[in-house]
C-alpha positions as CSV (number, residue, x, y, z in Angstrom):
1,X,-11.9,4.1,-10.3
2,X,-9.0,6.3,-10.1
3,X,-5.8,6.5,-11.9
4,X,-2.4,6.4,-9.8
5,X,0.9,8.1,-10.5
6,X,3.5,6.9,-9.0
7,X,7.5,8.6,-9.1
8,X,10.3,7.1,-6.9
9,X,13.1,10.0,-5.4
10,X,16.4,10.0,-3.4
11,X,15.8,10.5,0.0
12,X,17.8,13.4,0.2
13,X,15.5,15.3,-2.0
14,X,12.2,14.9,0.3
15,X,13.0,18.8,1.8
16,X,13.3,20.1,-1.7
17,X,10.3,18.2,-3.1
18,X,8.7,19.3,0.0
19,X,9.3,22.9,-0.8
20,X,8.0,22.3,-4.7
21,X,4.9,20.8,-3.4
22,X,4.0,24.2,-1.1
23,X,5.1,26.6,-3.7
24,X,3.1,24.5,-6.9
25,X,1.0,26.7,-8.5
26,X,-1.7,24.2,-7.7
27,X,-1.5,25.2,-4.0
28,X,-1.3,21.9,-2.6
29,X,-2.3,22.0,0.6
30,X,-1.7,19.2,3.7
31,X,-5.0,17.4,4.9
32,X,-3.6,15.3,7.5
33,X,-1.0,14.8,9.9
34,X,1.5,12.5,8.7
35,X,1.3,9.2,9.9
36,X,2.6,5.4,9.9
37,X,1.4,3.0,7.5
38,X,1.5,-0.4,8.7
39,X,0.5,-3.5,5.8
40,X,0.3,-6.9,6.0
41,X,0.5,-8.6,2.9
42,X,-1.6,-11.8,2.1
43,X,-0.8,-14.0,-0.8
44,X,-1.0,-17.5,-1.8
45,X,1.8,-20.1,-1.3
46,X,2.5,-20.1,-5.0
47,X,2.8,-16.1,-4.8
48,X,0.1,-15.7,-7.4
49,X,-0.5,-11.9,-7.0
50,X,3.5,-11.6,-7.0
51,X,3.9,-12.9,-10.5
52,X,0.2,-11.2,-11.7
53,X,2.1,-7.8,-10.9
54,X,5.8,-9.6,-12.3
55,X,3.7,-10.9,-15.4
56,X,1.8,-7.3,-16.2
57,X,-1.3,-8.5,-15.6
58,X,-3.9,-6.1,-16.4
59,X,-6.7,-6.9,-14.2
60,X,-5.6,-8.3,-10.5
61,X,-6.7,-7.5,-6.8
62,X,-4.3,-7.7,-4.4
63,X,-5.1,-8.3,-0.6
64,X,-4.0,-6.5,2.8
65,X,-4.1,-6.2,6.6
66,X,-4.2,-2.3,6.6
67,X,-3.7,0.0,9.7
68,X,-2.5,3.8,11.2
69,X,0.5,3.8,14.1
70,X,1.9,1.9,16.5
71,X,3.3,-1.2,14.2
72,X,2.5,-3.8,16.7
73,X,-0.4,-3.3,18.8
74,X,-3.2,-3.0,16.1
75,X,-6.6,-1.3,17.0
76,X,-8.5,-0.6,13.9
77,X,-7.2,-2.4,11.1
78,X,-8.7,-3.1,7.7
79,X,-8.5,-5.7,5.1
80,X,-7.7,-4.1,1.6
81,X,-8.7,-5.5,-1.8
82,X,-6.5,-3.5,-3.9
83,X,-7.4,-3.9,-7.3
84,X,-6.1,-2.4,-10.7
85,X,-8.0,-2.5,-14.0
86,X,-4.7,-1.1,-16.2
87,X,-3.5,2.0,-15.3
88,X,-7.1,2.3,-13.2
89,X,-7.4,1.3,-9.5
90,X,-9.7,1.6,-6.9
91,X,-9.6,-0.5,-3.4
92,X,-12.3,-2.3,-1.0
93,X,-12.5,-2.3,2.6
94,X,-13.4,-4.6,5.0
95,X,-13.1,-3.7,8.9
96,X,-11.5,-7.1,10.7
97,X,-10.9,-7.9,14.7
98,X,-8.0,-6.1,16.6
99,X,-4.5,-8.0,16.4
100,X,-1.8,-7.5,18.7
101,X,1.8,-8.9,17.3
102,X,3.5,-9.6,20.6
103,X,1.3,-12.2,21.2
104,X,1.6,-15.6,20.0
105,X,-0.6,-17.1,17.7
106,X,-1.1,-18.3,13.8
107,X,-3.4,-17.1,10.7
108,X,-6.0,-19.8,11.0
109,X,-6.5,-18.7,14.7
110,X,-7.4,-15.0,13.2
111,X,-9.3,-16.5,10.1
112,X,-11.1,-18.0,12.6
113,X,-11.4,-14.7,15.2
114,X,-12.9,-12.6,11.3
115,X,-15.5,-15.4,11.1
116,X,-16.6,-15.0,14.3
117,X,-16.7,-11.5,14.5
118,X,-18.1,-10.6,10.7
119,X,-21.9,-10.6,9.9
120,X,-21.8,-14.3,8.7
121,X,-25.3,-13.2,6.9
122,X,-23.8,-11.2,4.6
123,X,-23.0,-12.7,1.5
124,X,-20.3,-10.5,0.5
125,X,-18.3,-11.6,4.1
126,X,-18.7,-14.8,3.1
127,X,-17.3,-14.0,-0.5
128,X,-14.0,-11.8,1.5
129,X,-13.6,-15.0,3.3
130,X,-12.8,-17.0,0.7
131,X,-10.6,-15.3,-0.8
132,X,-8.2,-15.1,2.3
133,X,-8.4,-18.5,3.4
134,X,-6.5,-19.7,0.7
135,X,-3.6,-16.8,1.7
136,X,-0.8,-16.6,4.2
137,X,1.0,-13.7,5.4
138,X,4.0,-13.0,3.3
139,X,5.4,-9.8,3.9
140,X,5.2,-6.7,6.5
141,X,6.0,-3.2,5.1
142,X,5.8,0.3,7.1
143,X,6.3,3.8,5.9
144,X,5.5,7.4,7.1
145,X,2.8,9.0,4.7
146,X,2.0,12.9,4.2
147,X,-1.2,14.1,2.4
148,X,-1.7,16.4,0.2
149,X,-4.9,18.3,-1.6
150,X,-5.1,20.3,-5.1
151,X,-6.6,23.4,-4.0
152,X,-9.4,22.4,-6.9
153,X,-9.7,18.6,-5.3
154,X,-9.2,16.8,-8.0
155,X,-5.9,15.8,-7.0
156,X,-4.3,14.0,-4.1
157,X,-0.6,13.9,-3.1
158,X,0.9,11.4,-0.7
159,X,5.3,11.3,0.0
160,X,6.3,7.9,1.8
161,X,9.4,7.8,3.5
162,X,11.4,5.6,5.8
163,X,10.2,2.3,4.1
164,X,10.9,-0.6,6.0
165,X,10.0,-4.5,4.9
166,X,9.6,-7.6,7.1
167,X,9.4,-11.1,5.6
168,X,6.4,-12.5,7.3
169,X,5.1,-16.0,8.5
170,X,2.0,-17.4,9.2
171,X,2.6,-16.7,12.7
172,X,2.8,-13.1,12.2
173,X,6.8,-13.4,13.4
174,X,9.1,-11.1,10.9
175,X,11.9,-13.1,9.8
176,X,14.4,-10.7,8.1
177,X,14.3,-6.9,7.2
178,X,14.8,-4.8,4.5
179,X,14.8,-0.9,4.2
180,X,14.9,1.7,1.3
181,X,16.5,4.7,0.9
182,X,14.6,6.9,-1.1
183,X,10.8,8.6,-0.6
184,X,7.8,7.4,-2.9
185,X,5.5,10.1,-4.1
186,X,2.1,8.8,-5.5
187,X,-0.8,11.1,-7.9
188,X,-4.2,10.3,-7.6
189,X,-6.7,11.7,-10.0
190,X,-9.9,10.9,-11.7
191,X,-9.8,10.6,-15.6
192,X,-11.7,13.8,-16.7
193,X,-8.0,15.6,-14.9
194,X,-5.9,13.6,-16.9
195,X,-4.6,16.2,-19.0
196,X,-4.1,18.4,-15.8
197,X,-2.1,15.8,-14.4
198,X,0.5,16.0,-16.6
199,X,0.6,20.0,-15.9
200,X,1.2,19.1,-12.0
201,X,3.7,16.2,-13.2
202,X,5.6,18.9,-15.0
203,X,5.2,21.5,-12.3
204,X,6.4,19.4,-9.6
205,X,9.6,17.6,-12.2
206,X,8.4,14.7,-11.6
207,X,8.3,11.5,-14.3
208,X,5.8,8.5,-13.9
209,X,7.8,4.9,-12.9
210,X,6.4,1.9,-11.5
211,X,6.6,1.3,-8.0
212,X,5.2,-1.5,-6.1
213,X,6.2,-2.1,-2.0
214,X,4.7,-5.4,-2.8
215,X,7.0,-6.6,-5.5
216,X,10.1,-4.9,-3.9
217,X,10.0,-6.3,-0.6
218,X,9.3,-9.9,-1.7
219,X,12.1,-9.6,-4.4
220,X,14.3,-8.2,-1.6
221,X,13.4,-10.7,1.1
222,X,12.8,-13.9,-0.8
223,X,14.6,-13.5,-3.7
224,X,17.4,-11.2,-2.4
225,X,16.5,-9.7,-6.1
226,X,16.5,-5.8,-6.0
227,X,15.6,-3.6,-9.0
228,X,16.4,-0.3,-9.4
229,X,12.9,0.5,-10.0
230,X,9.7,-1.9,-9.7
């Protein structure tokens, strides 16, 4: 497990930060080309990891549809257990069938494509399985993600920007939108570079809040509840 920083900026600061990030005496280099971030979140009817996160609920795992570019026509997309022990977290990955969102059809029909498709053998299929049949789609969020590496590797940068939220049906239609102006910058280290951490934290100006997409763009959609920061 890993812990995870998370700091919430204007938009109109990303070129500066930018410019921090390149210059840190850290050397932070970029490992990938930035990219879209597509999610699917799954939750029950009663919201139950919505109010774990509300309710500070140390221990919870939270489920997603995960995937990289075009936000409709999905080619390799994951299922995520996100799960967060305190301040730790660490995530679990299952590969599901290819989803297109222009065409029309409903959560049971995929629950039904994942069976057919997964190693039913495998007890641990059978255990993801489970857990998502008693889920609906509740919310789609997308972002653009850069990645950056300590030149140690013991630390791992990502900036969001241009986050976007769709309330979501079990039919996989988006209902109403949401979007945020400002760009969400996430620390990842292990716990041995905890001290560290707070060196880069310093270097780059940055102060730890929570931020959840989760609890944002449900509070925004259903709620029409924004906070300043979540």
């Amino acid at each position: 497990m890993r812990y995870e920083s998370k700091f919430v900026l204007p938009a109109e600061m990303r070129d500066r930060f930018l410019n921090r990030v390149r210059s840190s005496r850290f050397l932070f280099s970029e490992i990938y080309w930035e990219r879209r971030v597509n999610n699917i979140y799954l939750d029950t009817l009663e919201f139950k990891n919505l109010y774990d996160n509300l309710n500070g609920v140390q221990n919870r795992v939270k489920h997603r549809i995960r995937w990289y570019g075009e936000a409709t026509r999905i080619k390799k997309p994951t299922l995520e257990y996100k799960i967060k022990h305190g301040e730790l977290g660490e995530k679990e990955f299952y590969w599901l069938p290819e989803l297109d969102l222009r065409e029309k059809f409903n959560y049971d029909e995929y629950l039904g494509r994942i069976r057919a498709e997964s190693d039913a053998a495998a007890p641990e299929i059978n255990l993801m399985l489970a857990d998502i049949a008693i889920e609906i789609p509740t919310l789609h969020n997308t972002y653009w993600r850069q990645y950056f590496l300590s030149a140690d590797r013991n630390f791992r940068l990502t900036i969001d920007r241009d986050l976007r939220y769709g309330m979501m049906d079990r039919w996989f239609n988006s209902i109403a939108t949401y979007a945020e102006d400002k760009i969400v910058v996430e620390l990842k280290y292990n716990n041995p570079d905890i001290h560290k951490a707070g060196c880069i934290m310093q270097d780059l100006g940055l102060r730890t809040t929570r931020n959840s997409k989760y609890v944002i763009g449900m509070r925004a959609l259903y709620f029409n509840d924004i906070l300043e920061q979540v």
